[in-house]
DOLUM-382259 format. One record per residue (C-alpha): x, y, z. Coordinates in steps of 0.1 Angstrom, whole numbers, padded with zeros to 4 digits, always signed. Example, Ala and Ser with C-alpha at 12.3 -4.5 7.8 and 13.67 -1.06 7.14 Angstrom:
+0123-0045+0078 +0137-0011+0071 
//
This chain:
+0178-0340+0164 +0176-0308+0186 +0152-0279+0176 +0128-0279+0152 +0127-0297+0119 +0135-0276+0091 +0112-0279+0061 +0120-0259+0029 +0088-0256+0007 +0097-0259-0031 +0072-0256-0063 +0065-0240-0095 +0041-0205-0100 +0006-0214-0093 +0004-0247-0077 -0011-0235-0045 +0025-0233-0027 +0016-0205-0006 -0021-0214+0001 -0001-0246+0017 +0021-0221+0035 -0010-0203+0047 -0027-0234+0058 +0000-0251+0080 +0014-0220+0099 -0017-0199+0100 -0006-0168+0119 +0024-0185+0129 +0047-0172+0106 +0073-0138+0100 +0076-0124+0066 +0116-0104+0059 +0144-0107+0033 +0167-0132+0025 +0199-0115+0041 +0219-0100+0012 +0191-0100-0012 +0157-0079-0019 +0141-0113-0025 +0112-0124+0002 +0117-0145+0030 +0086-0162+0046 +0089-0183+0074 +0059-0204+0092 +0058-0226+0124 +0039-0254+0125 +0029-0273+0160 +0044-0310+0156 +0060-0330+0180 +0079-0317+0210 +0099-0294+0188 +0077-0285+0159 +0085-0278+0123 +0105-0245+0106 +0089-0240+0075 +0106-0220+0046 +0087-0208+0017 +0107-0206-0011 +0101-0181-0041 +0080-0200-0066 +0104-0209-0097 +0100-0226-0127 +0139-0247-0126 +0164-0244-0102 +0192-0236-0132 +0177-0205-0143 +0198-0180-0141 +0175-0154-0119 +0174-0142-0088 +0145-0162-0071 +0164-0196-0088 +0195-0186-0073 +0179-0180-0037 +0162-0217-0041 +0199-0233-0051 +0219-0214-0023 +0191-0224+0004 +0193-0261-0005 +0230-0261-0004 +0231-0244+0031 +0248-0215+0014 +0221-0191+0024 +0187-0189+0051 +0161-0164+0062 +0176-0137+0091 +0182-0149+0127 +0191-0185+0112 +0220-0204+0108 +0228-0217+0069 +0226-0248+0067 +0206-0275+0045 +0171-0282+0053 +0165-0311+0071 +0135-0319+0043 +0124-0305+0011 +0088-0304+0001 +0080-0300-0032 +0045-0287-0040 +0032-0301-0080 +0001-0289-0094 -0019-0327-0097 -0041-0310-0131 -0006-0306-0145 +0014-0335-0132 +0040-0336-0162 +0053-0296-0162 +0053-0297-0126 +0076-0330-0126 +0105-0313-0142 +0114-0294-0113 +0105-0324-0093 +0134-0343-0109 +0157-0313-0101 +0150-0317-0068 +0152-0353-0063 +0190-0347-0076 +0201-0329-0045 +0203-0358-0026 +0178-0341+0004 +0149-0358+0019 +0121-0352+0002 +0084-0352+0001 +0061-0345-0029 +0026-0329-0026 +0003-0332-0054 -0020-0299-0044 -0051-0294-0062 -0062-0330-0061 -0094-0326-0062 -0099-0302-0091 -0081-0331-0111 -0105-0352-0093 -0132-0327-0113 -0114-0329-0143 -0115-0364-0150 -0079-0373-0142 -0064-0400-0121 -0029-0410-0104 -0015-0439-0095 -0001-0428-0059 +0012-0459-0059 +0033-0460-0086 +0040-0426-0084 +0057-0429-0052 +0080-0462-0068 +0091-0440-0096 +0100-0410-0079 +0117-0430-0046 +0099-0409-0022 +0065-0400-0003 +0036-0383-0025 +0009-0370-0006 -0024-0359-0028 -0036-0329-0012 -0064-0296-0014 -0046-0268+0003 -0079-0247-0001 -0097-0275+0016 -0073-0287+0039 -0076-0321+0030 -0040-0344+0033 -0024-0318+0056 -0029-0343+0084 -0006-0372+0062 +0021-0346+0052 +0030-0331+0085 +0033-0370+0091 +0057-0378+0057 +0079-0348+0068 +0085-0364+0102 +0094-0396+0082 +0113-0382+0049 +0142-0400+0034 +0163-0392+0008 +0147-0406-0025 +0164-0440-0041 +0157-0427-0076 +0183-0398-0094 +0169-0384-0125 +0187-0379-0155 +0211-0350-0153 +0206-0333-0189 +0176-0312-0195 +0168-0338-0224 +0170-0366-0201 +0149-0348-0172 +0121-0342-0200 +0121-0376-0215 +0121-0391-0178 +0089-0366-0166 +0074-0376-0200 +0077-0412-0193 +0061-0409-0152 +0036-0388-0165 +0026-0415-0190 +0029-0446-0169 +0012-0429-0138 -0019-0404-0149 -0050-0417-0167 -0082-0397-0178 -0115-0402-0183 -0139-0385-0206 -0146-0362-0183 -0116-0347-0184 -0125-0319-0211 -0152-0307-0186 -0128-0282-0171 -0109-0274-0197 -0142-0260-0220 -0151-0241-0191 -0118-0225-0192 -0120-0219-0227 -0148-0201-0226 -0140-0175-0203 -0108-0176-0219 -0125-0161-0250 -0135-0129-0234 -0109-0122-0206 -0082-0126-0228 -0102-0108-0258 -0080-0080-0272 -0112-0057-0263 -0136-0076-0243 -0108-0084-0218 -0094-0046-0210 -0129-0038-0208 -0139-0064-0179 -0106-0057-0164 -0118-0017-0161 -0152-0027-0147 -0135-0055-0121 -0109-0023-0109 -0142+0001-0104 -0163-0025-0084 -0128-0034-0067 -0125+0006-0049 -0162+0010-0054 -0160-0019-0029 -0137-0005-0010 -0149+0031-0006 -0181+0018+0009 -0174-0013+0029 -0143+0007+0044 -0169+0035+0053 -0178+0024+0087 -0147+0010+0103 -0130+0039+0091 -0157+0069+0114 -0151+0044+0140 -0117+0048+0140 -0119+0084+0138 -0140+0089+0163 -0120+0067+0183 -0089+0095+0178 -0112+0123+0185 -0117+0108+0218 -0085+0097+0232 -0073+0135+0213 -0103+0149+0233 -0091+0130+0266 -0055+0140+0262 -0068+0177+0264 -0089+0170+0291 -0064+0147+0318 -0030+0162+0313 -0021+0193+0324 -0020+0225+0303 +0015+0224+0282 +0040+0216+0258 +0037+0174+0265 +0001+0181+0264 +0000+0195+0227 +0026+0176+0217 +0006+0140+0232 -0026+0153+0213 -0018+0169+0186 +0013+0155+0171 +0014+0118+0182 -0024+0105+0186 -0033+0133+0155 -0007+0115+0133 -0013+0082+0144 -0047+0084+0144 -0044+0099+0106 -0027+0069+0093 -0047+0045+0114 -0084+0058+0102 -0072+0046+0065 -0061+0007+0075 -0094-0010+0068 -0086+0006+0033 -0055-0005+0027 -0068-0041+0044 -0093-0045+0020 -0075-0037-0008 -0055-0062-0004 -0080-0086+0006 -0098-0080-0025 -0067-0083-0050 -0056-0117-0031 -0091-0131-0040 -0088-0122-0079 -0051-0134-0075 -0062-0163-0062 -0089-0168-0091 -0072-0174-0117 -0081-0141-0135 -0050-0116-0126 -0028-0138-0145 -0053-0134-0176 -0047-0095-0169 -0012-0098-0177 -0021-0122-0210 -0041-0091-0219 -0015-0065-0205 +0010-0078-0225 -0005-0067-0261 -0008-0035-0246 +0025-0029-0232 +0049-0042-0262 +0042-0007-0278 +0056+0009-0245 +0083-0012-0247 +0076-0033-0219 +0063-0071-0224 +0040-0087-0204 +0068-0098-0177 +0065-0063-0166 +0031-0067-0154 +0036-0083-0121 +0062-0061-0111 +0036-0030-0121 +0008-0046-0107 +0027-0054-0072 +0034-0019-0072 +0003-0006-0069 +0005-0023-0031 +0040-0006-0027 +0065+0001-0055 +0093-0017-0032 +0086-0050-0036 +0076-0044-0074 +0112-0031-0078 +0124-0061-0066 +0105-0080-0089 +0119-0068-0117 +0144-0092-0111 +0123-0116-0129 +0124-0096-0159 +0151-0115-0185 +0158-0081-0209 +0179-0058-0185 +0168-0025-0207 +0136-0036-0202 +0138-0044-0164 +0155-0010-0159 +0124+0006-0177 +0102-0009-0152 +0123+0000-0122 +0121+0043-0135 +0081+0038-0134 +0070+0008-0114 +0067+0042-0087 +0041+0061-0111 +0017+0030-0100 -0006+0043-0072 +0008+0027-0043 -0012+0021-0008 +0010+0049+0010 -0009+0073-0016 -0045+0057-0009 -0045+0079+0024 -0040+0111+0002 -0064+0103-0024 -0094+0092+0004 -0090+0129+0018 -0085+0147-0019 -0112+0129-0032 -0136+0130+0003 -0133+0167+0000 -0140+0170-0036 -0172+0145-0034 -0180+0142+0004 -0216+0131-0003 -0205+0107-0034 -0194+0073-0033 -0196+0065-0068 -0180+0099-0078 -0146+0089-0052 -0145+0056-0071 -0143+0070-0106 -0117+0100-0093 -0099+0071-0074 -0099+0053-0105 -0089+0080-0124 -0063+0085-0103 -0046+0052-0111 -0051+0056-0147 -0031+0081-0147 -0006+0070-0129 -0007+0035-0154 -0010+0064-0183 +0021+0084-0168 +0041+0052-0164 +0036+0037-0200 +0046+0067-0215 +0076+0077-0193 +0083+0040-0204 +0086+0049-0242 +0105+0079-0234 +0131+0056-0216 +0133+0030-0240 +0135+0054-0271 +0167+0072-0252 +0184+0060-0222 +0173+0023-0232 +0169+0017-0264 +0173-0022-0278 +0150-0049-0290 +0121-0064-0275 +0120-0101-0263 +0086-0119-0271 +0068-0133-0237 +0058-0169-0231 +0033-0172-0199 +0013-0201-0182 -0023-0192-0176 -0032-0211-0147 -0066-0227-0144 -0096-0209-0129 -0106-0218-0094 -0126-0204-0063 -0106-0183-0043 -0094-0194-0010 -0108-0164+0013 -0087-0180+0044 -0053-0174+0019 -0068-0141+0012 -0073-0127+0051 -0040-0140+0060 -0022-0124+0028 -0042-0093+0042 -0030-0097+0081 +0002-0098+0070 +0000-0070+0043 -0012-0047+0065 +0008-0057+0096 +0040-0049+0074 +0020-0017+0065 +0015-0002+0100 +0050-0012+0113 +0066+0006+0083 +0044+0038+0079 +0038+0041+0119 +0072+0044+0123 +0078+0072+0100 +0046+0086+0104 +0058+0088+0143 +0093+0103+0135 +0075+0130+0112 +0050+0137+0136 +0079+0147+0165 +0094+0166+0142 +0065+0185+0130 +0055+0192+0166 +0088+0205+0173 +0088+0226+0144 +0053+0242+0152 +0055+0246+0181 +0090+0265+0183 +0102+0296+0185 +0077+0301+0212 +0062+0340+0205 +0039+0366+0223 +0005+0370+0213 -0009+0392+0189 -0020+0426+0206 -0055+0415+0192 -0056+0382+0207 -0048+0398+0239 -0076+0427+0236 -0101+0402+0227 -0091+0380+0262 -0094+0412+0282 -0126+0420+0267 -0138+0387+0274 -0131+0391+0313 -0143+0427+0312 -0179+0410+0306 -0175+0381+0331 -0162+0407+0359 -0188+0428+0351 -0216+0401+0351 -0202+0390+0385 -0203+0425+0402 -0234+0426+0392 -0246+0395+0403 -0261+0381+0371 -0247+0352+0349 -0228+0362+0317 -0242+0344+0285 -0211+0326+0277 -0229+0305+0245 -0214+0318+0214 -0235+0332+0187 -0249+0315+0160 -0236+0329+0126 -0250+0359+0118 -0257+0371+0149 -0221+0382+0160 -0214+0416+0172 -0195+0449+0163 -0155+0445+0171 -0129+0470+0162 -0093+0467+0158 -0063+0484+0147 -0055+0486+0113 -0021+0472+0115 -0034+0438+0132 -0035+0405+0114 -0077+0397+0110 -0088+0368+0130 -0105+0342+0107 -0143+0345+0123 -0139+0384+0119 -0127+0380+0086 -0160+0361+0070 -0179+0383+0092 -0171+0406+0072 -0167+0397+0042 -0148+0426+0027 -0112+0417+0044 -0118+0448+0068 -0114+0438+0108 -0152+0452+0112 -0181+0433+0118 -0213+0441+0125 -0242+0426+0146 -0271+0433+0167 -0263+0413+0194 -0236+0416+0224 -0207+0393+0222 -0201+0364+0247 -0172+0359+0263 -0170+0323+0242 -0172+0341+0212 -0147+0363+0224 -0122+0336+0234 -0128+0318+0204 -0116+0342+0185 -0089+0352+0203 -0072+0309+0207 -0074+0312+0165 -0056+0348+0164 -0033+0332+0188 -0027+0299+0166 -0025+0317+0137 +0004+0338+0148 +0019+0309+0163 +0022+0289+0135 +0033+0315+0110 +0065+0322+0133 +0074+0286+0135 +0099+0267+0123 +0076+0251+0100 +0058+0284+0093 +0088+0299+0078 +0098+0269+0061 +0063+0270+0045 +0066+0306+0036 +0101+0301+0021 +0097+0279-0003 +0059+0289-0005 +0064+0310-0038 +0081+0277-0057 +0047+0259-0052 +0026+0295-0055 +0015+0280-0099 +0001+0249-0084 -0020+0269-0058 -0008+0254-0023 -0002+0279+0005 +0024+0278+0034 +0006+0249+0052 +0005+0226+0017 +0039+0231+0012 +0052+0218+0042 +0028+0189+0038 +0045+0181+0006 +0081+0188+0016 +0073+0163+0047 +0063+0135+0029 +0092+0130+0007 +0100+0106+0033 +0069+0090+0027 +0034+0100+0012 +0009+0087+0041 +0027+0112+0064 +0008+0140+0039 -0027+0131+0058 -0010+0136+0094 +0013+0168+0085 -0023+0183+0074 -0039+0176+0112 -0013+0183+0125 -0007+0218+0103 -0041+0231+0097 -0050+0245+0126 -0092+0260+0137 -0111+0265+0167 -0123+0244+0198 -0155+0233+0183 -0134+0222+0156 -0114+0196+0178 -0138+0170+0177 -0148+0164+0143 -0138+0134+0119 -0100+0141+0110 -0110+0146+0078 -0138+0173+0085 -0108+0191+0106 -0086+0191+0074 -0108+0207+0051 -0124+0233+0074 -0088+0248+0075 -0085+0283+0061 -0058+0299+0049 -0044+0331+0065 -0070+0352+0054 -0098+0336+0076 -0116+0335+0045 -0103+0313+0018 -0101+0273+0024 -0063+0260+0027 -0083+0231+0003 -0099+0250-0024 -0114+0232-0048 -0085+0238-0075 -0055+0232-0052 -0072+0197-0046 -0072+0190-0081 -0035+0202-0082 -0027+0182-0050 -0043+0148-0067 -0026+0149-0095 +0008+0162-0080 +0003+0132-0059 +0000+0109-0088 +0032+0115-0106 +0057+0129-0083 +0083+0105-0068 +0082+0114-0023 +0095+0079-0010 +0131+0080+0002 +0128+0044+0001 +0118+0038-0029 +0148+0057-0043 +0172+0039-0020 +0160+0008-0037 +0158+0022-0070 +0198+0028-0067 +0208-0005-0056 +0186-0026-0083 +0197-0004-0107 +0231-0005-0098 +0235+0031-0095 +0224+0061-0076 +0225+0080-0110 +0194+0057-0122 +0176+0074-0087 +0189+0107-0095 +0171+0104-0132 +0135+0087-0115 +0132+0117-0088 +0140+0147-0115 +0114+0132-0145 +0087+0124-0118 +0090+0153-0097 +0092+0172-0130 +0065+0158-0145 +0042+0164-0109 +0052+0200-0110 +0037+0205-0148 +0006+0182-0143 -0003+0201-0108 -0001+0236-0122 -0022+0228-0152 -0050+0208-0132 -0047+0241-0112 -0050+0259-0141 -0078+0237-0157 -0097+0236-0125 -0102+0276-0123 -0077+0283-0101 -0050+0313-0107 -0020+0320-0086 
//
């Protein structure tokens, strides 16, 4: 054989298929779609032999006759009809199918569908050991006689057997035993191997009681909901302060290469655009990875529990009223990583009304493009309070949740309206979570995360530059005065050989500068003031810092408002004027239609102050912004509310609606999701401006 064996890795939900995955590739694997499909492709590489083994994870299904998606994608992959991108379809050279060993018999029905496609095949009783805990025992032996091929008892958490089942891929053969072809005869056959092969002892209830018991108040009607609130607060309580030091490091990290850009290139348009529009964006998107990282760190391990799936057990009472069932949970729940892939697991959903009612709001679930937004909203609405960002963060995905569940009945009582299907689920068993599954879920999470965010983030961020930074213009008059003044005072100082105090003044201390009328007020001399008049007064001279400083933000000031982006901003400015957001915040939002995260780096790259500004954490920079007043902060306390909530409902992913059309089968489904969301942003923005004390 000539390249590497190819090993396609078969099993139902919840045996521990992907924690196998995890454990014999490692890092070693790429993660893309099946070509023609929206369904995942996984692919691992595992160090055997000269050549190695191809690993394929297939989606976890329950039968391969189903008819959905993820069945389809097992049957067209066995049959060579279909295989991940950059490979040739053909069959697998092997087929590996992964059974739970606490749950022998369910897991043997697909076992038997397997064993009828006439492929090499292995079987790999995972979980041995908890069945070990539980009292139960096989009879490998026999096991392996009645199904005609290898069985290997394995602990994918522990590692245990890996050694063996690299060895029975190397040596699969195509089983000697066929399994009945009728579902009746596939369940009396898995009945009948269950029965001759697994034995218990009275130990076996040991688990199951345990289960129970925790059973009886994560699945309580009440009880449940109410642990399920309290593990979501700890989870981005967690996050918030764990995240806390990574994240100044990486800022400060951006400061300093921004800082170094400044200081090594030579004065220009390169330079500003090097500084300020790619390290400023990237640097924006970067400072909020260990986040996103353990976010999905955290949700991998509660996956990986046991107790997620009990969420949806409990989700499910509350969502029939909706007019979702409980088979909508997943694809809501996945969405709050990134509504994509939750669109595409609606597929799993059997009623079509219902799976098109999840598709129009899996995108109100706060996904991790929007966790950059809410870090800065909610950082400069509580800098000094962890436990007061949790609860807005929190609030912020209750609302989205609230938003989507009753956008939901308004879809199923119009556009959709038909009956309900009950749900029937599998709880799986509880177990301690696998934190090697969990950082490798995360690697790869947050891999896919960067490559897809910093390459818009770094389109935007060109474009942004480009639009800030041209039509070039001359400087205001006052800017100009002010410079002059400023080497007036250092000429002077020199003729009279003395040294010029070039430190600028403390607040308060500033001196008395006049201007004409007609001139736009530069920021400092505007909260000198206080009044809006370009007069203040002081008792001190000025310095030729103070001087300068004032004149670079005059300077910036006029330059941004002539932009491209400035007149953008100030076009469309009046549209956005009930929700409280000036020029600046309306270009942020127009920007990151293409995708949220690009919000964060539009505002460093927008909000512009003065040298000593440069430096600070990102986020410091951001909200010491003032509007064009000098006076008023581009982030009032109101417009944040407004932003927060706006942020929350509207729909600004391009992608998102490109999927939305194609698993809808229509753009007209798109068309509806972007008018009711960005509808229903527009409302819930100007009345948290509203509520918040803020008045246009």
């Amino acid at each position: 054989m000539t390249g590497p064996l190819r090993v396609a890795l078969l099993g139902n939900p919840n045996t521990g298929k992907t924690t196998l995955f995890n454990r014999l590739c490692g890092l070693r694997h790429k993660t893309s779609n099946f070509p023609g499909t929206t369904q995942e492709a996984r692919v691992g590489f595992l160090k055997l032999g000269e050549s190695g083994v191809q690993i394929v994870d297939l989606p976890g299904v329950y039968s391969l006759e189903l008819q959905q998606s993820e069945s389809e994608i097992c049957r067209r992959v066995l049959a060579g009809d279909l295989a991940p991108p950059g490979d040739k379809a053909a069959a697998p050279d092997v087929l590996c199918v992964v059974a739970d060993s606490c749950a022998l018999h369910r897991n043997l029905l697909l076992v038997g569908e397997a064993l009828r496609r006439r492929l090499p095949v292995v079987v790999v009783l995972n979980m041995a050991d908890l069945a070990k805990k539980q009292g139960l025992t096989t009879d490998y032996a026999l096991l392996r006689e009645r199904l005609g091929c290898e069985v290997i008892p394995a602990s994918a958490r522990k590692g245990d057997g890996l050694g063996q089942l690299a060895l029975a891929m190397q040596a699969a053969r195509v089983p000697n035993v066929t399994p009945p072809g009728t579902q009746d005869g596939l369940e009396q056959w898995a009945d009948e191997v269950a029965a001759g092969v697994m034995r218990s002892s009275p130990g076996a209830r040991r688990g199951p009681d345990i289960t129970d018991r925790l059973d009886r108040v994560f699945t309580h009607p009440v009880a449940g909901v109410v642990c399920f609130a309290i593990a979501m607060f700890a989870l981005f309580w967690s996050i918030f302060s764990f995240a806390k030091v990574p994240m100044d490091l990486i800022s400060g990290w951006t400061a300093s290469v921004s800082d170094l850009v400044m200081a090594r290139m030579p004065e220009g348009a390169i330079r500003e655009f090097v500084a300020h529009g790619v390290v400023a964006g990237i640097g924006s998107t970067l400072v909020f990875l260990p986040q996103i990282c353990l976010l999905f760190f955290l949700i991998s391990l509660l996956e990986d529990t046991g107790y997620l799936a009990r969420g949806a057990f409990v989700i499910n009472r509350w969502l029939q009223p909706f007019g979702l069932s409980g088979h909508a949970f997943v694809p809501l729940l996945s969405s709050h990583a990134c509504a994509i892939p939750g669109i595409m697991a609606t597929r799993g959903i059997p009623d079509r009304r219902e799976r098109l009612a999840a598709i129009l709001v899996a995108p109100f679930m706060s996904c991790s493009a929007r966790i950059p937004v809410y870090v800065l909203l909610t950082g400069l609405l509580f800098p000094e309070s962890a436990a007061k960002q949790a609860l807005a963060f929190v609030g912020c995905y209750a609302l989205g949740i609230v938003a989507a569940l009753l956008s939901a009945v308004v879809a199923r009582r119009t556009l959709l309206r038909g009956p309900q299907r009950p749900m029937a689920m599998e709880l799986p068993g509880y177990k301690r979570p696998s934190f090697r599954t969990a950082f490798l879920t995360t690697y790869d999470r947050g891999l896919i995360f960067l490559k897809n965010a910093g390459t818009n983030i770094l389109a935007i961020c060109i474009v942004l530059w480009w639009l800030q930074a041209f039509p070039t213009t001359q400087p205001p008059a006052e800017a100009t005065r002010l410079r002059e003044q400023a080497s007036a005072i250092v000429h002077a100082a020199s003729a009279s050989n003395q040294t010029p105090d070039m430190s600028p003044r403390m607040p308060g201390s500033s001196t008395v500068t006049a201007s004409p009328a007609h001139e736009t007020p530069g920021p400092l001399e505007a909260q000198r003031s206080g009044v809006g008049e370009n007069v203040s007064v002081s008792d001190a001279p000025p310095t030729p810092d103070d001087l300068l400083a004032q004149a670079k933000k005059l300077e910036k000031t006029e330059a941004l408002r002539n932009s491209f982006a400035g007149r953008i901003g100030r076009t469309i400015q009046p549209v956005f004027e009930p929700l409280g957001y000036d020029w600046r915040l309306t270009v942020g939002v127009v920007t990151s239609f293409a995708a949220r995260e690009v919000f964060v780096s539009t505002m460093a790259v927008m909000v512009t102050g003065s040298e000593e500004h440069e430096g600070k954490d990102v986020l410091a920079r951001i909200g010491a912004g003032t509007r064009d007043d000098g006076r008023t902060l581009i982030f009032t306390p109101a417009a944040s509310w407004s932003l927060l909530v706006y942020y929350v409902l509207a729909m600004q992913c391009l992608p998102t609606l490109a999927v939305t059309a194609r698993e809808a089968g229509g753009v007209k489904w798109a068309a509806i999701q972007l008018a009711w969301m960005c509808g229903l942003a527009y409302v819930g923005g100007a009345l948290a401006f509203f509520l918040a004390g803020g008045h246009a």
